[in-house]
C-alpha positions in Angstrom: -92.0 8.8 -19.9 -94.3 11.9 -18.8 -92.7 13.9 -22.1 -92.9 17.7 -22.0 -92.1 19.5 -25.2 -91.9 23.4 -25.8 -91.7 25.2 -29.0 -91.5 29.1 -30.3 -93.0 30.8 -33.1 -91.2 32.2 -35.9 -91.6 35.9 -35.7 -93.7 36.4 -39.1 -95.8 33.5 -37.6 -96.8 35.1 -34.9 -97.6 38.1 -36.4 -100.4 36.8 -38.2 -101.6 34.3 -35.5 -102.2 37.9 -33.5 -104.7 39.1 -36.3 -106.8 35.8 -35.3 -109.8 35.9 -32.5 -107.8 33.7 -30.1 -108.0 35.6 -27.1 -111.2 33.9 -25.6 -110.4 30.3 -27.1 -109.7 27.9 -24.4 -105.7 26.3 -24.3 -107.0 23.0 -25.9 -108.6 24.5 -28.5 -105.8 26.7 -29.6 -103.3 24.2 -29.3 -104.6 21.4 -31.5 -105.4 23.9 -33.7 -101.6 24.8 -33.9 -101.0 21.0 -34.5 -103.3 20.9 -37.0 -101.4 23.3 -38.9 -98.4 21.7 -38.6 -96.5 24.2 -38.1 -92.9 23.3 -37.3 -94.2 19.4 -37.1 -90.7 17.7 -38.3 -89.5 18.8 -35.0 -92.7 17.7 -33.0 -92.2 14.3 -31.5 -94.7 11.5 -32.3 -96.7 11.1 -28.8 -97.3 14.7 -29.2 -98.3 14.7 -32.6 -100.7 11.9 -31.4 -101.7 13.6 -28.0 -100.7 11.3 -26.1 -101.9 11.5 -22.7 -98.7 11.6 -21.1 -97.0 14.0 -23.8 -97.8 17.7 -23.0 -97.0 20.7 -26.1 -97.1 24.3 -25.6 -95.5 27.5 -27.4 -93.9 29.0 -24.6 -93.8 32.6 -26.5 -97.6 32.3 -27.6 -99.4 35.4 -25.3 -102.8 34.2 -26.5 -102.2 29.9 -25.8 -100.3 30.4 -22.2 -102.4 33.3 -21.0 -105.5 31.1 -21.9 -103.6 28.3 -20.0 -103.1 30.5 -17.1 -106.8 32.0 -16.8 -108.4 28.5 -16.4 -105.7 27.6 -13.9 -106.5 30.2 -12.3 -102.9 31.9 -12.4 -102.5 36.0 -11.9 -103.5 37.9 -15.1 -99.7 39.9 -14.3 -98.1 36.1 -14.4 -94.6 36.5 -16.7 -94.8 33.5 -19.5 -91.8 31.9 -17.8 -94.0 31.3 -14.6 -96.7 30.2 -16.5 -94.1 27.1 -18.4 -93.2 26.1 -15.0 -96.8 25.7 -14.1 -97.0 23.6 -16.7 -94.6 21.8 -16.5 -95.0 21.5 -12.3 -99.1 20.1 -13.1 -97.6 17.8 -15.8 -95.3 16.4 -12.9 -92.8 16.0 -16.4 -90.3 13.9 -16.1 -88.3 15.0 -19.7 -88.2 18.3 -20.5 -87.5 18.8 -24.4 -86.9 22.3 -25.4 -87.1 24.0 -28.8 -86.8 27.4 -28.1 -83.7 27.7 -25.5 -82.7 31.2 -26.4 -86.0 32.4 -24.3 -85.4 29.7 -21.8 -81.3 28.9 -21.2 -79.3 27.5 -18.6 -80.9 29.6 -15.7 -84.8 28.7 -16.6 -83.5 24.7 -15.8 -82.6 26.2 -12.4 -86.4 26.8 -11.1 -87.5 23.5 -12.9 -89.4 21.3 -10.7 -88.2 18.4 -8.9 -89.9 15.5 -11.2 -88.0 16.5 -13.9 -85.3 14.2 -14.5 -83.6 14.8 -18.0 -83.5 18.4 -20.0 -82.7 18.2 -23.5 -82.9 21.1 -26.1 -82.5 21.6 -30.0 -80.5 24.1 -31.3 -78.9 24.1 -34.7 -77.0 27.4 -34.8 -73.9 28.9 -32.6 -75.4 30.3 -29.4 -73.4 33.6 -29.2 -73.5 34.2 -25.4 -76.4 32.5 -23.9 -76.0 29.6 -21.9 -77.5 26.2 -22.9 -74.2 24.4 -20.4 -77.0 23.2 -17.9 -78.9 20.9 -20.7 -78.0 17.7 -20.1 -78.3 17.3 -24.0 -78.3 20.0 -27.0 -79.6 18.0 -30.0 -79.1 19.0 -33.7 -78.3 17.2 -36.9 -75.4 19.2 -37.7 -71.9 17.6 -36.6 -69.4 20.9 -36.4 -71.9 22.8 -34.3 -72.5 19.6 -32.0 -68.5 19.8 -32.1 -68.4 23.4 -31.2 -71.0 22.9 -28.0 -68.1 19.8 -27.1 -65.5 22.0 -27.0 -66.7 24.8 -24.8 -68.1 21.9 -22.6 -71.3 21.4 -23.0 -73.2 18.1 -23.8 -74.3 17.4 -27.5 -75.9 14.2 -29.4 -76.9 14.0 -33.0 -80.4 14.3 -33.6 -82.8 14.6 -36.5 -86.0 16.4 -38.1 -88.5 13.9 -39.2 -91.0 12.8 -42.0 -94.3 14.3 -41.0 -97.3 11.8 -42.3 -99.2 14.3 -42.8 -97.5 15.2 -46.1 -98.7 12.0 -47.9 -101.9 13.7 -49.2 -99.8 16.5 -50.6 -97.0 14.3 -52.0 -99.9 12.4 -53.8 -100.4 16.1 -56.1 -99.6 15.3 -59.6 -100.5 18.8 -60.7 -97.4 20.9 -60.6 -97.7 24.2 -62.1 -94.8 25.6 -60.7 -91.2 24.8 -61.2 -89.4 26.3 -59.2 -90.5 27.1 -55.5 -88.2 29.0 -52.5 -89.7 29.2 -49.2 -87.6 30.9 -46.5 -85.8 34.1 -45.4 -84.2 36.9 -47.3 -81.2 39.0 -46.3 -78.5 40.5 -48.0 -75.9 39.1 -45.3 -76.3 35.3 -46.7 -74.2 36.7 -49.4 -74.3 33.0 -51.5 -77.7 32.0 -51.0 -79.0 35.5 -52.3 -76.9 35.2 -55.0 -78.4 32.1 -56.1 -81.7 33.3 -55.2 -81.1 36.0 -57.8 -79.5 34.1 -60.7 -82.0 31.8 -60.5 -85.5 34.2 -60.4 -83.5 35.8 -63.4 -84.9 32.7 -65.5 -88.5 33.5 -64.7 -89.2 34.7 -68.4 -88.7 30.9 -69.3 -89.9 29.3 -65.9 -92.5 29.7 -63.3 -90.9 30.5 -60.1 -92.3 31.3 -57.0 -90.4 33.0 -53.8 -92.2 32.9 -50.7 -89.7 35.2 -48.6 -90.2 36.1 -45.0 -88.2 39.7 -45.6 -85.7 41.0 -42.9 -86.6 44.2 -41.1 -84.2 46.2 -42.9 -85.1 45.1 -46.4 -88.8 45.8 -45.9 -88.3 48.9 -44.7 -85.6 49.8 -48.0 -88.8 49.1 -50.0 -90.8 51.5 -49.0 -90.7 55.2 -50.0 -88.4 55.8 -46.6 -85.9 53.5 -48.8 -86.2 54.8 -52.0 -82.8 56.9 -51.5 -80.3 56.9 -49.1 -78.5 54.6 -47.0 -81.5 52.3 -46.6 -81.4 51.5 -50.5 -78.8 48.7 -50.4 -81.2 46.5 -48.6 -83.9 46.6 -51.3 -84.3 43.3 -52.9 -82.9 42.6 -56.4 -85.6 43.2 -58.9 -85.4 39.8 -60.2 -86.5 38.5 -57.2 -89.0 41.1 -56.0 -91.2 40.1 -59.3 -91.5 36.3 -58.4 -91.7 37.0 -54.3 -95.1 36.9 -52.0 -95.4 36.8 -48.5 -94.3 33.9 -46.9 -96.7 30.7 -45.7 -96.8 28.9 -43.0 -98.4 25.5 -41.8 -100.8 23.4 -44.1 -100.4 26.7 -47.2 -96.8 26.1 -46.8 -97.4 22.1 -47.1 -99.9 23.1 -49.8 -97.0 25.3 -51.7 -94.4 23.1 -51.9 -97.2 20.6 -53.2 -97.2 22.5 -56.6 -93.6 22.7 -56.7 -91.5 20.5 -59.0 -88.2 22.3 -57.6 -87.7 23.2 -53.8 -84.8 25.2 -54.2 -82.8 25.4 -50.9 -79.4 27.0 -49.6 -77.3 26.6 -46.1 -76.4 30.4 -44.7 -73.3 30.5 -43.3 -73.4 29.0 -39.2 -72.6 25.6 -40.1 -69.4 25.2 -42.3 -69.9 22.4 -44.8 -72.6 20.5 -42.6 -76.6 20.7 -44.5 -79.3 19.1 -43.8 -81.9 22.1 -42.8 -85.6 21.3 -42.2 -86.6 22.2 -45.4 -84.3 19.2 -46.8 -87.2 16.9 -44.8 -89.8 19.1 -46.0 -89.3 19.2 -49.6 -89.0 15.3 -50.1 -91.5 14.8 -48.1 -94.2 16.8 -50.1 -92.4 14.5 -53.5 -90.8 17.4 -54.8 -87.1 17.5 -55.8 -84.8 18.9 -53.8 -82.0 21.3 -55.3 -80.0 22.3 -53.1 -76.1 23.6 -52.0 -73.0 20.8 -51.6 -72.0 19.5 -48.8 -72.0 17.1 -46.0 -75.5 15.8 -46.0 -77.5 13.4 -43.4 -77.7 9.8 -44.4 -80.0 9.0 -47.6 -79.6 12.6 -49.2 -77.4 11.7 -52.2 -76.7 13.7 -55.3 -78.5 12.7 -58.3 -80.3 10.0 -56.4 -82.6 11.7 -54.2 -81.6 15.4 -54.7 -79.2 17.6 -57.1 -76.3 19.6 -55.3 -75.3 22.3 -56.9 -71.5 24.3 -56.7 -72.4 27.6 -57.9 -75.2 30.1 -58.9 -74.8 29.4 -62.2 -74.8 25.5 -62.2 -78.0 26.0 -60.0 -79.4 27.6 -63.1 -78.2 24.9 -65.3 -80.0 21.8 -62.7 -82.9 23.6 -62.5 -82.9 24.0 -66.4 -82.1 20.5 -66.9 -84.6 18.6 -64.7 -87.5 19.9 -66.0 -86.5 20.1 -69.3 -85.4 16.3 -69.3 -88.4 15.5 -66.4 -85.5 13.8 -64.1 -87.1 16.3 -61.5 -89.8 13.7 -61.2 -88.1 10.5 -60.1 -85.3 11.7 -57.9 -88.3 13.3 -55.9 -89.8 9.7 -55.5 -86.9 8.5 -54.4 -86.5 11.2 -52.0 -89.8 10.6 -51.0 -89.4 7.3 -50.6 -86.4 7.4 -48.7 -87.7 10.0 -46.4 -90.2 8.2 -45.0 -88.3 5.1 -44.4 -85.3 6.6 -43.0 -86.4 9.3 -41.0 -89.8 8.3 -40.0 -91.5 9.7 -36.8 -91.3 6.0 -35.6 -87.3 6.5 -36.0 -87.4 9.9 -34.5 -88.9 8.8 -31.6 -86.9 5.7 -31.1 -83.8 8.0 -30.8 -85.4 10.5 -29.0 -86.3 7.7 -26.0 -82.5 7.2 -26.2 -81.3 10.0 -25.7 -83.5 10.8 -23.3 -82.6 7.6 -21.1 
């Protein structure tokens, strides 16, 4: 299978990967440099992980890795990035295309795709609004109601899964956790029930070290300048609670690194997929050995209250299970069994097994 897979960067992301000198690096370089990071790397499938010579990765929206691409293919410097993916994917003579990012490239980017390509498959674990993913022959997520919702409208969907990333075993193996409680993520007012808990929770950091690395929404940034001191803008500030245990957010091997230090991951859904969980950072968090509080809910297969994660109902009872695991040290061994379980049931072996399914 000549495997052809195509991610996007997170918009914080790719603001600081444009304060880097990448402009004269050549496409190899800056690539396996982005897969050294690790960025995104549950969702990167094993032969690309392990370069394999007939697995090809780019970032489709990275200006600095196409156009690098482009120049020593000798394509127009005025080339658009679209033309520059189907180059790609033409040299590559792919045969499945595997798409992460299909909000930049839909339904009518599959429609110029050369002829070697076979099968198209894309992930996408949200509601697509009005863009048009009909033409995949697959949309993959692990979230059953949205996978339901494609069905319905008539479009193709198969269940599909983030996996253990290897690369976490070195930071699993950290003993030293100075921090107990960590959040990594975004920040908006409009996820009503995860910023409450956000809040109620950074309220105990008089008695607990807790950590918020929050990638801020627009609005809220701006409210916290002097532009949003008064007026309208003022209701997107940040609580105070949370502004005092926030930083920016990480990325890559520092976000690895964070969650390292962590004896809490604290995690909450926002509201696109009913009663469905099971976000990347569910993967993430057991696989750097720390434990996993997190929202109820329907969760993937392995990730069991009290067993390899606590579930909480409330703002308040997320208090209370953060109080209680590191005052009893419980925190500790439903990690390891997290971890443990992790790596066993969603190993990149297992990932890739049901990838070649699919894709077949």
């Amino acid at each position: 299978m000549r495997l052809f897979q195509n991610s996007g960067l997170a918009r914080s992301y790719r603001t600081q990967l444009s304060g880097l000198a990448r402009s004269k690096s050549s496409f190899k370089a800056l690539r396996d440099k982005f897969l050294d990071e690790r960025y995104g790397a549950s969702h990167m499938l094993k032969p690309v992980l392990e370069r394999a010579s007939d697995a090809f990765f780019t970032n489709g929206d990275d200006e600095d890795l196409q156009r690098a691409w482009a120049r020593e293919h000798g394509m127009k410097p005025q080339s658009s990035l679209e033309d520059i993916l189907l180059a790609q994917i033409e040299e590559h003579r792919t045969e499945v295309f595997y798409n992460l990012d299909p909000i930049r490239y839909p339904s009518r980017f599959l429609k110029r795709l050369p002829g070697s390509v076979r099968r198209s498959l894309c992930w996408r674990a949200a509601p697509s609004g009005s863009v048009d993913f009909g033409d995949y022959d697959l949309i993959l997520n692990n979230f059953p109601s949205i996978l339901e919702g494609y069905e319905r409208i008539g479009w193709k969907g198969a269940y599909f899964f983030p996996a253990h990333d290897p690369e976490f075993t070195r930071y699993a193996a950290n003993e030293s956790r100075p921090v107990d409680v960590v959040f990594v993520g975004g920040y908006t007012q409009y996820h009503a029930t995860r910023a409450a808990v956000l809040e109620t929770v950074a309220e105990q950091a008089g008695s607990l070290n807790i950590i918020y690395y929050l990638d801020k929404s627009r609005m809220a940034a701006l409210a916290e300048t002097p532009l949003g001191w008064v007026g309208p803008l003022a209701r997107h500030k940040r609580p105070r609670a949370i502004r005092k245990v926030s930083q920016p957010p990480v990325f890559g091997r520092a976000f690895y690194d964070a969650l390292s230090k962590a004896r809490i991951v604290l995690n909450g859904a926002i509201d696109m997929a009913g009663q469905d969980r099971g976000n990347m950072r569910c993967f993430e968090t057991m696989g750097a050995q720390a434990c996993l509080v997190s929202d109820v809910g329907n969760y993937p297969e392995g990730m069991e209250d009290g067993k390899t994660a606590r579930f909480y109902e409330t703002p308040q009872d997320a208090v209370r299970i953060v109080q209680t695991l590191i005052e009893t040290g419980e925190d500790r061994s439903i990690a390891g069994a997290g971890y443990d379980m992790v790596r066993s049931v969603y190993s990149k072996e297992r990932q890739w097994e049901r990838f070649q399914e699919l894709a077949s």
